[in-house]
N, C-alpha and C positions, 0 to 999 in steps of 0.2 A: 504494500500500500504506500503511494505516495504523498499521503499528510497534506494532498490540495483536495479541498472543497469543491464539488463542483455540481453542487447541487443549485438548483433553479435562481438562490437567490444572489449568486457571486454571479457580480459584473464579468463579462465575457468580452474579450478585445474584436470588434467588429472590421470588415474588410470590403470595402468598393474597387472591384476591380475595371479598367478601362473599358470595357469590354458592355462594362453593369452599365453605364448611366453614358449617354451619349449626348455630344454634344450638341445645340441647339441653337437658334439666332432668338436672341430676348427679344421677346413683342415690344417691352418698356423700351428697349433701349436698341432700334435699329443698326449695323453693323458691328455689334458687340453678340457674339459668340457665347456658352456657356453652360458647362454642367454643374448639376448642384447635388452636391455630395453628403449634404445632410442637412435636414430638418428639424428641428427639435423646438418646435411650437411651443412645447409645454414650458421649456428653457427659456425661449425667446431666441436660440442663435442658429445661425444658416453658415453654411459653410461652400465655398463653389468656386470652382475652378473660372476662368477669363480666359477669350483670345480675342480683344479689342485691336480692330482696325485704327489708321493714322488719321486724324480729325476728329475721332470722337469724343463727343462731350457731355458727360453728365451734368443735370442743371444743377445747384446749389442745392446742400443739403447739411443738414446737423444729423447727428446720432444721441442718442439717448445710449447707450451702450458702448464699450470698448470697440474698435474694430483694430484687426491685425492685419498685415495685407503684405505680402510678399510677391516679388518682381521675377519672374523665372526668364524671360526673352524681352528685348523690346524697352521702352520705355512711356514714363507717363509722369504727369506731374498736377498741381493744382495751382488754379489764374492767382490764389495769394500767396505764395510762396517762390522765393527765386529757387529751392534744390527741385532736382528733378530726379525723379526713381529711375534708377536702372537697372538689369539683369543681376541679380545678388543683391537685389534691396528689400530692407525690412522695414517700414512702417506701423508705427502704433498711435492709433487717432484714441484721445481719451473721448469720454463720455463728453457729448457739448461743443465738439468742435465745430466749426461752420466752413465749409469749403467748394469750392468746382471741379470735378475731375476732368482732366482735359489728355487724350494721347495727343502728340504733336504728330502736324505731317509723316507723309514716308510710307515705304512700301513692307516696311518688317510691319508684323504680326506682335503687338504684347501679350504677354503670357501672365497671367498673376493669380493667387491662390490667397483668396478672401475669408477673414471669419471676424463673422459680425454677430455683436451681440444685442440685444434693444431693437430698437424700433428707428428709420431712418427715415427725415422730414424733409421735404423735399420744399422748399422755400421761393417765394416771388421773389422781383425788386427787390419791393419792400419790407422783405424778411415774414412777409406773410405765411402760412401753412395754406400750400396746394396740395398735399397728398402725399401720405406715407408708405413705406413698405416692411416689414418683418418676415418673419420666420414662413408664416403660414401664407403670405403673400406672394412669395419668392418661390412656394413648391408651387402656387396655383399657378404663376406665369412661366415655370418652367414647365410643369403642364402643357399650355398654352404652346408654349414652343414645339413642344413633342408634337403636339395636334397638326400644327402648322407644316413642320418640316416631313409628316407623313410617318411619322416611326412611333409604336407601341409608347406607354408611359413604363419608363420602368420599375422596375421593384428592387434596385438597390441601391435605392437611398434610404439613409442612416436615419430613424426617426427614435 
C-alpha cells in the first residue's frame, strides 16, 4: 500500500490536452483567436490560451480580480504604458487596474496565456460601464465560437 488517499474527496491534478479544446475566433473580439482552458464560474476565474493578430484592440477595461498574463510569441502592449510585452513576458495586473490592450502592426501572430480572476469592465470615454465579462461569460462566447467556426463544443474544459 502506498499511504496516498485516493478516494473521491482528494483533489486530483486535471489535464487539457491540444487536441481537447480547439481553437476558435472570439465573436467579442474579431481577429483574436482563442481557446479557453478553464472555467471555474463558481471561483470567478477563466483561464485561455490567445493568438491575437497585429492591430488588435481591446476597448478599455478595469478588472475587479488579479489577472496574470504571459507572452509566448509576438508582442502586445497597452495605449498607457511606454513597456511593451514581448515573447518571455510576465505581466501581473492587480485588482483595479484600468487599461487598453493594443497588438501593434505586423504580420507575427501573439501568442499569450491569460488567467483572470473577477469580473472585467469594459469602460466608455467617460469611464462609464458598457459591459462586463467573467468566468461564465467567457465559456458562453467560446461556445459561440465553436458554433460559428462549425466544430463540436468540447468537453475538456476544466470547470
Amino acid at each position: 500500500m502506498s499511504g496516498i488517499d485516493t478516494s473521491p474527496l482528494q483533489a486530483i491534478a486535471q489535464h487539457v490536452g491540444e487536441d481537447e479544446v480547439p481553437w476558435v475566433e472570439n465573436p467579442s473580439h474579431p481577429g483574436a483567436f482563442f481557446r479557453l482552458l478553464q472555467a471555474d464560474v463558481a471561483r470567478g476565474l477563466y483561464v485561455m490560451a490567445g493568438r491575437l493578430r497585429g492591430e488588435l484592440e481591446v476597448g478599455t477595461h478595469r478588472h475587479t480580480g488579479a489577472v496574470h498574463m504571459f507572452t509566448l510569441s509576438g508582442a502586445w502592449k497597452y495605449h498607457e504604458h511606454a513597456f511593451v510585452n514581448r515573447a518571455g513576458s510576465y505581466l501581473y495586473e492587480p485588482a483595479g487596474s484600468v487599461h487598453t490592450f493594443y497588438v501593434p502592426p505586423g504580420d507575427t501572430v501573439t501568442e499569450t496565456l491569460t488567467i483572470v480572476h473577477g469580473t472585467t469592465e469594459y469602460l466608455g470615454p467617460d469611464g462609464e460601464l458598457l459591459h462586463t465579462s467573467d468566468a461564465a461569460s467567457s465559456l458562453r462566447t467560446y461556445y459561440e465560437g465553436c458554433e460559428r467556426a462549425g466544430v463540436p463544443r468540447p468537453s475538456g474544459i476544466l470547470r
